[in-house]
C-alpha positions in Angstrom: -67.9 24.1 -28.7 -64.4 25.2 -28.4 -61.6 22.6 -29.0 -59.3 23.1 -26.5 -55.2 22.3 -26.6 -52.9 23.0 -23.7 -49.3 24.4 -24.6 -46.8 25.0 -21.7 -44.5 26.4 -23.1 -41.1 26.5 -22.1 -40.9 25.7 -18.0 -37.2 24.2 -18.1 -34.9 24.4 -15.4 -32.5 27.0 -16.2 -35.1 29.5 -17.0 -37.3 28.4 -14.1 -34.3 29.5 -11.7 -33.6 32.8 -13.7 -37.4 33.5 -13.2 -38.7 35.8 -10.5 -38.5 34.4 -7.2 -41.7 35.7 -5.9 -44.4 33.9 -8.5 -42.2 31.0 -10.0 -43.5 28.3 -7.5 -47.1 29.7 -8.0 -46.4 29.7 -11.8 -45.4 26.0 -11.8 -48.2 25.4 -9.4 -50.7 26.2 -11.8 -49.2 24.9 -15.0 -49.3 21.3 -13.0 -53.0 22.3 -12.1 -53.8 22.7 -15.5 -52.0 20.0 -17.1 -53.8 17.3 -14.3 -57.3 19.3 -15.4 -56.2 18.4 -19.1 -55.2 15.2 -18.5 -58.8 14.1 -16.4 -60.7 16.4 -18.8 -59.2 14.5 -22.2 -57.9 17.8 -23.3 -54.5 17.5 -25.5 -51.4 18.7 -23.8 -48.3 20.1 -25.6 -45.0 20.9 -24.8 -42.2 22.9 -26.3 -38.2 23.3 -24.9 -36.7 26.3 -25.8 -33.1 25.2 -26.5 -33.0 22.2 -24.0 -28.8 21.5 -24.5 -28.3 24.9 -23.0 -31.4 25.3 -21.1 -32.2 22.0 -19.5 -35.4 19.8 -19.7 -39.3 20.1 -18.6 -39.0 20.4 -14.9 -39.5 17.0 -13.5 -42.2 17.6 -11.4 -44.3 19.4 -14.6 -42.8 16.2 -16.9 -44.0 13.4 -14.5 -47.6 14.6 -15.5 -47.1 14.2 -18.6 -45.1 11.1 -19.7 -46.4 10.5 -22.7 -46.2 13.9 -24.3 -42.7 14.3 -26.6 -41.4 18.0 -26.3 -41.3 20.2 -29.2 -37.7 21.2 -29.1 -37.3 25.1 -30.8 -34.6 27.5 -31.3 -37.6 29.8 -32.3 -39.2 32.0 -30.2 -42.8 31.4 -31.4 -43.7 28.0 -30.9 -45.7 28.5 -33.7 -42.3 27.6 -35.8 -41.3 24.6 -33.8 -40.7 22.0 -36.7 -44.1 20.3 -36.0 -45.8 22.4 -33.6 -48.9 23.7 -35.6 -49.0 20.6 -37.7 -50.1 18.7 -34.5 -52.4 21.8 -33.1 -54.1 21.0 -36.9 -54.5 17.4 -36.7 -56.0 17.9 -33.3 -58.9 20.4 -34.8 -57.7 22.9 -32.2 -59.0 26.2 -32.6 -58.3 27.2 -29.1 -54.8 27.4 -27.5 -54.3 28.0 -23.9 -51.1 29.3 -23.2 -48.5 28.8 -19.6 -45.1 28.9 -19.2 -42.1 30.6 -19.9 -41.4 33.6 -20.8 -44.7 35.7 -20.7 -43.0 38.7 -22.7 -41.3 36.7 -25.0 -42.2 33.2 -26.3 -45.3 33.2 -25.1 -46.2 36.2 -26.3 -44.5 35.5 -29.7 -46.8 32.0 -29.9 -49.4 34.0 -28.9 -49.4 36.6 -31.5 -48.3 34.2 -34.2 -51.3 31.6 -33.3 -54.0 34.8 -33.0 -52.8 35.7 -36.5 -53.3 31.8 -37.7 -57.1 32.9 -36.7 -57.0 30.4 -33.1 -58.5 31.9 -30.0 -56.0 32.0 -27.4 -55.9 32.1 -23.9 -53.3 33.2 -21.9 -53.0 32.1 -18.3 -51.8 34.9 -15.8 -51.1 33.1 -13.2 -49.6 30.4 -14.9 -47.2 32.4 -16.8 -43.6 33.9 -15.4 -41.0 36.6 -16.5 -37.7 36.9 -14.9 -38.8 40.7 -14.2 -42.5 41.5 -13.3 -42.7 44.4 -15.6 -42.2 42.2 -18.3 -44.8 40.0 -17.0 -47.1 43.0 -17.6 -45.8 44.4 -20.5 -46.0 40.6 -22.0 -50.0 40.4 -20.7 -51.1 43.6 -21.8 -49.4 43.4 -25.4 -51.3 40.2 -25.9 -54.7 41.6 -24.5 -54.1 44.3 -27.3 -53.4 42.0 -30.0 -56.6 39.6 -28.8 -55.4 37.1 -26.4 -58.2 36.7 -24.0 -55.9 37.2 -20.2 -57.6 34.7 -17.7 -56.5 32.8 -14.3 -56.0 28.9 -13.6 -59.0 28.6 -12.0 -61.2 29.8 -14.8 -59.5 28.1 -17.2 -60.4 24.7 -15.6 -63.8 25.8 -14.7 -64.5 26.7 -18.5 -63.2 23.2 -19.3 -65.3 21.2 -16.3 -68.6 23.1 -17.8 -70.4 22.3 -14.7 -70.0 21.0 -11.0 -72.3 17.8 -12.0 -69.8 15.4 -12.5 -67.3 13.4 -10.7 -64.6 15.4 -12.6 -65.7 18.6 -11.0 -65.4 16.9 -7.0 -62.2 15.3 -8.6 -60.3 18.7 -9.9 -62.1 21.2 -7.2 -59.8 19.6 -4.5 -56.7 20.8 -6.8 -58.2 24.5 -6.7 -58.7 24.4 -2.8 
C-alpha cells in the first residue's frame, strides 16, 4: 500500500492573480478538495511558498484548511531543495507524492522530476495545477508524463485514497465532488 503525501505547491496570491483567468478558480477549487480529502483521510499535507516577501502567502482560503501545516519557504524552483522539504517527505515513509499548485511548467514540474528521480511515484493533478499560459499548462503535463509522473484529475485522486464507497468517509467527501 502506497504512502501517500499531499504537496501544493506554490498557490500564493501574486501568482494566483498572474495565473490564467479561465482555470485559476477551478485550480484552487480542487487543491481545497484535495487538501479537505487529506485532512478526513489522515493523509499528510505539505506546503511550500515560492518567495513569499515578493510573492505573498498561501491563499487564505487554501491556508484556513490547513492551519497547522508550516510552509516550506524556497527560493528553489524544485521543492525538492526547500531546506527541509524531502527531510519531512522521509520521516513520513512517503513514497508517493501527489502534486497541485503553482506553476505546472515550472516548480511543479521541477519537484516533479526531481522527486521521480529520488525513486517516489508521483502524481500530478491536472485539474489542480495552473500556468499563467495554457500552453504551458500542457507543455508542463506532458513533460512530466514523459519523465514518469502518472497525470490524473481531483476526483481520482480522492477516490484512490477513499478505496471504497463503504465508509462514512466516502458519503462525507462525495458531497465535495458533487
Amino acid at each position: 500500500m502506497a504512502r501517500p503525501v499531499l504537496t501544493i505547491v506554490d498557490v500564493q496570491e501574486r501568482l494566483f492573480n498572474a495565473m490564467d483567468a479561465e482555470r485559476r478558480d477551478d485550480m484552487v477549487a480542487n487543491v481545497k478538495i484535495l487538501a479537505s480529502a487529506a485532512r478526513r483521510l489522515e493523509v499528510p499535507v505539505l506546503l511550500t511558498e515560492q518567495y513569499p516577501k515578493g510573492l505573498g502567502r498561501t491563499l487564505p482560503e487554501v491556508k484556513a484548511l490547513l492551519p497547522d501545516v508550516p510552509p516550506f519557504e524556497k527560493t528553489a524552483f524544485s521543492c525538492a531543495d526547500a531546506e527541509g522539504f524531502m527531510d519531512r517527505v522521509r520521516a513520513l515513509g512517503a513514497d508517493w507524492v501527489i502534486l497541485t499548485g503553482i506553476e505546472a511548467h515550472v516548480c511543479v514540474l521541477l519537484t516533479a522530476l526531481d522527486l521521480l528521480g529520488r525513486g517516489l511515484q508521483v502524481s500530478v493533478v491536472a485539474d489542480a495545477v495552473c500556468s499563467r499560459r495554457a500552453a504551458n499548462l500542457e507543455i508542463g503535463l506532458a513533460q512530466a508524463r514523459q519523465a514518469g509522473a502518472v497525470i490524473t484529475a481531483t476526483e481520482t485522486v480522492v477516490f484512490q485514497l477513499l478505496g471504497g464507497a463503504d465508509n462514512d468517509a466516502f458519503r462525507e467527501l462525495s458531497k465535495l465532488l458533487r
